[in-house]
C-alpha positions as CSV (number, residue, x, y, z in Angstrom):
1,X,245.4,-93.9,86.0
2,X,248.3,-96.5,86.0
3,X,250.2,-94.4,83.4
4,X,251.2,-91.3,85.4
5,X,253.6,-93.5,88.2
6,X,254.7,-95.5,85.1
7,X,255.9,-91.9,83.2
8,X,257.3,-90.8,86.8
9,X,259.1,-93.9,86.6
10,X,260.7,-93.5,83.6
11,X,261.4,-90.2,84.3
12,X,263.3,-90.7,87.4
13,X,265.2,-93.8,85.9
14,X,266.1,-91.5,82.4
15,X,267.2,-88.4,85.1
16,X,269.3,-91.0,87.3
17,X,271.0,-93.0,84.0
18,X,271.8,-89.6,82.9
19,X,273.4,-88.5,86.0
20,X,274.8,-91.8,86.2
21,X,276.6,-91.2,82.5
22,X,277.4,-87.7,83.3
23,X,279.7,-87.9,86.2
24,X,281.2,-92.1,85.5
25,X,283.7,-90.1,83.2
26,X,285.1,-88.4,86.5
27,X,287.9,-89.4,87.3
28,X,289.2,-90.9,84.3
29,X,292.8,-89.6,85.5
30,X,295.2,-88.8,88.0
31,X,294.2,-85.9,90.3
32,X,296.7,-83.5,92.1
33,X,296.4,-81.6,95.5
34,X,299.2,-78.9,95.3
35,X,300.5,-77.7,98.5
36,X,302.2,-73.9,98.6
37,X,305.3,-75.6,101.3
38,X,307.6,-78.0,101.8
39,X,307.0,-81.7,102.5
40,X,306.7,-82.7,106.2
41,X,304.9,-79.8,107.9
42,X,301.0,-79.9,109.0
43,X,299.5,-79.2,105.8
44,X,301.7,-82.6,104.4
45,X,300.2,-84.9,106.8
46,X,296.4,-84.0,105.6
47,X,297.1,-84.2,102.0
48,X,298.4,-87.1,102.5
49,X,295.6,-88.7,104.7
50,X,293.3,-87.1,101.6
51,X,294.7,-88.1,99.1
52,X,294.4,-91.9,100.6
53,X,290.9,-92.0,101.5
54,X,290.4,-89.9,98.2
55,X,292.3,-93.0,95.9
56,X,290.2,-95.5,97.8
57,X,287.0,-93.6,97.0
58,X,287.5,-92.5,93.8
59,X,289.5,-95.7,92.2
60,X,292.4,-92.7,90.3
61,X,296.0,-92.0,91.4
62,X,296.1,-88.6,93.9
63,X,299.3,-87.1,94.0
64,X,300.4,-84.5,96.2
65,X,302.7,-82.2,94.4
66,X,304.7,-79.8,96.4
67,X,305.3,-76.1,94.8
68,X,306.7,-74.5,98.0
69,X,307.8,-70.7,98.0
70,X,306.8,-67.1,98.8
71,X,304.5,-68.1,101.8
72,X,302.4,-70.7,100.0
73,X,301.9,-67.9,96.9
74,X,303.8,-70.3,94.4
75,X,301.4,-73.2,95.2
76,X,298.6,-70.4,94.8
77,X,299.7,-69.8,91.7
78,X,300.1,-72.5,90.2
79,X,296.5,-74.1,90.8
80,X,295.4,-70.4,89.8
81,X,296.8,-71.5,86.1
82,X,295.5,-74.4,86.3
83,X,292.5,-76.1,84.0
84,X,289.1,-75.5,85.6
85,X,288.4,-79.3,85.5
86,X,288.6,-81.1,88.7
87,X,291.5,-82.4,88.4
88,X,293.6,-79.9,90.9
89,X,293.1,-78.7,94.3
90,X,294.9,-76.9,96.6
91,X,295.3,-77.7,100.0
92,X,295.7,-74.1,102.2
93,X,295.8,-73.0,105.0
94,X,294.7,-69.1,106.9
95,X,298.4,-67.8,105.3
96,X,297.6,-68.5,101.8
97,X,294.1,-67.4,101.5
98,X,293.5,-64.6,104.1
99,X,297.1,-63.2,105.6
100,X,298.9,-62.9,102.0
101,X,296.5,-60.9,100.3
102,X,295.9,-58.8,103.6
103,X,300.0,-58.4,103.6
104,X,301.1,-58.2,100.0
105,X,299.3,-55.5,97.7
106,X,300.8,-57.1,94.6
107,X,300.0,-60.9,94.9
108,X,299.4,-62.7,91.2
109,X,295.9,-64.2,92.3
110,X,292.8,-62.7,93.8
111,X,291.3,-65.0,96.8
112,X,287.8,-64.2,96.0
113,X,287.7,-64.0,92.7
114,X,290.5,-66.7,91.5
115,X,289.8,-69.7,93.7
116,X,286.9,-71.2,94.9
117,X,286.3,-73.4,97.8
118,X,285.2,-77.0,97.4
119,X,285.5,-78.2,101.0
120,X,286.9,-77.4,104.5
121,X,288.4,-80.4,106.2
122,X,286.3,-81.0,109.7
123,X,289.1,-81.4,111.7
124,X,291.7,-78.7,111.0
125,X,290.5,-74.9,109.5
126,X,292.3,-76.2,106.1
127,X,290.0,-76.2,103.3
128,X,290.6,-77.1,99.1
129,X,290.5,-74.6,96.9
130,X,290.3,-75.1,92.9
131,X,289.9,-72.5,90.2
132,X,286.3,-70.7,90.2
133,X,285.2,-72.3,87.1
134,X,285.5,-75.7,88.8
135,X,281.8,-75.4,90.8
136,X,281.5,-78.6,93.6
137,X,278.3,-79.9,93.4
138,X,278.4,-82.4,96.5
């Protein structure tokens, strides 16, 4: 009788230690929130409030790395290139993600099917985007 809570036990403890040594590897270096404009506008000021709160949490370097041109299409296309590994996001806003494609017929990247969303900030309509390999899972 006493065995079955003792192999749920160690069950639970060898599903959290291996949990626990899947994701201690993330970070293990800087991450980068590209944004498509210029420094100083709206989009500026959260990235930079994220990437603070996201150092603090996460214990790595975020920089926020400015590729600004073509309506926010540059920054697009950058993270679009980028390694589906975490490591960077894109912080957009409605331009970039919904207006562009509906404007341009010839963008490089697909919305849908070359990005994926991670989060949407709570206060602003702004969310992350990262390359579709790159699944969140909190």
């Amino acid at each position: 009788m006493r065995v079955i809570p003792l192999v749920r036990f160690a069950l639970a403890a060898a599903t959290l230690a291996a949990c626990t040594l899947a994701t201690a590897a993330f970070p293990d270096k800087p991450i980068r929130i590209v944004i498509g404009f210029p420094a100083g506008g709206p989009l500026d000021q959260h990235a930079r409030l994220l990437s603070d709160k996201l150092q603090a949490v996460l214990g790595q370097p975020v920089l926020v790395d400015y590729k600004s041109g073509a309506g926010g299409t540059v920054g697009a296309q950058e993270v679009m290139k980028a390694a589906p590994d975490g490591y960077t996001l894109m912080l957009a806003n409605t331009g970039v993600m919904v207006i562009n494609p509906a404007l341009y017929t010839k963008l490089p990247y697909a919305t849908l099917k070359d990005f994926t969303p991670s989060h949407a900030r709570p206060c602003s309509r702004w969310p992350c985007w990262s390359t579709p390999k790159c699944r969140p899972t909190a």
